[in-house]
C-alpha positions as CSV (number, residue, x, y, z in Angstrom):
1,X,0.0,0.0,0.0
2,X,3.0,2.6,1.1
3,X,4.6,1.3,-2.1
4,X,2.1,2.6,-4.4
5,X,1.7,6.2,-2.4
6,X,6.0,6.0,-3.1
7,X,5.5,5.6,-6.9
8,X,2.6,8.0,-7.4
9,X,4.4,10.4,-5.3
10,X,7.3,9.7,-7.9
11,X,5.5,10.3,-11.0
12,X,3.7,13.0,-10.1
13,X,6.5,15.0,-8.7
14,X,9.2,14.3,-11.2
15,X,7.9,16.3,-14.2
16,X,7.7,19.6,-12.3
17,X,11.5,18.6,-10.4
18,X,12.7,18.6,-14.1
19,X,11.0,21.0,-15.5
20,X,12.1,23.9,-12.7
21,X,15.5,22.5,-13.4
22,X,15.4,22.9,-16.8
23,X,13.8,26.2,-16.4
24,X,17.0,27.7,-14.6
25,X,19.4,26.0,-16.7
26,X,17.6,28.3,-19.7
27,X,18.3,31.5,-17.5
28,X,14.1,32.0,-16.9
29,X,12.7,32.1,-13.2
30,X,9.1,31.7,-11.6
31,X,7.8,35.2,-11.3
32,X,7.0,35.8,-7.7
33,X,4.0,37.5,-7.5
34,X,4.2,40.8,-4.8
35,X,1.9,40.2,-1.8
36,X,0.0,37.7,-3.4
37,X,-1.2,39.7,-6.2
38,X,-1.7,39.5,-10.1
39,X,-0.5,42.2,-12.1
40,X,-3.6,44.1,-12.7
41,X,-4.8,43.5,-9.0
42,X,-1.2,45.5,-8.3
43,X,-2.5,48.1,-10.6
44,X,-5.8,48.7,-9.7
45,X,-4.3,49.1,-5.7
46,X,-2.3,51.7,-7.5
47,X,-4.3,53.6,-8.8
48,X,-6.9,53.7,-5.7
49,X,-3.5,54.4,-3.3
50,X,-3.2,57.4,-6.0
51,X,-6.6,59.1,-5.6
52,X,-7.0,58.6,-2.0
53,X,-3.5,60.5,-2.0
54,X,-5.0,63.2,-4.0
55,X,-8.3,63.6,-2.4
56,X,-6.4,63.3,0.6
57,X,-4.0,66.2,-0.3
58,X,-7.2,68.2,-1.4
59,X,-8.5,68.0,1.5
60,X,-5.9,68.9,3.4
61,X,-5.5,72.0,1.6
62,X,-8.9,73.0,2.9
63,X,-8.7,72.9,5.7
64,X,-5.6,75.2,5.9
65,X,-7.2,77.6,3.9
66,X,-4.6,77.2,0.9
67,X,-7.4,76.3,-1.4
68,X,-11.1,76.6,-1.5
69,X,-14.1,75.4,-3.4
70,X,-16.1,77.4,-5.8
């Protein structure tokens, strides 16, 4: 019973073992993704981290009287 566990354990983990392998022998490596997010997820937390820091910055600018609306 063990024995068969062994050889799928085998087989299933020697394609990807080889493949890695081969990937760094070609000078390519895994992208890690930064904090566990896709490209465009990175992107659209950009862009909301830039308006909050405009509306922010706005609204700072109120309140010391610098600016004003209307």
């Amino acid at each position: 019973m063990f024995e068969e566990f062994r050889k799928q354990l085998d087989y299933t983990t020697a394609p990807e073992d080889h493949r890695h392998d081969q990937l760094l022998v070609d000078g390519f490596h895994e992208e890690k993704p930064f904090l566990g997010m896709s490209p465009a997820q990175r992107f659209i937390f950009a862009l909301l981290f830039l308006m909050m820091t405009v509306i922010l910055g706005v609204c700072l600018l109120i309140v010391t009287h610098r600016s004003f609306l209307g």
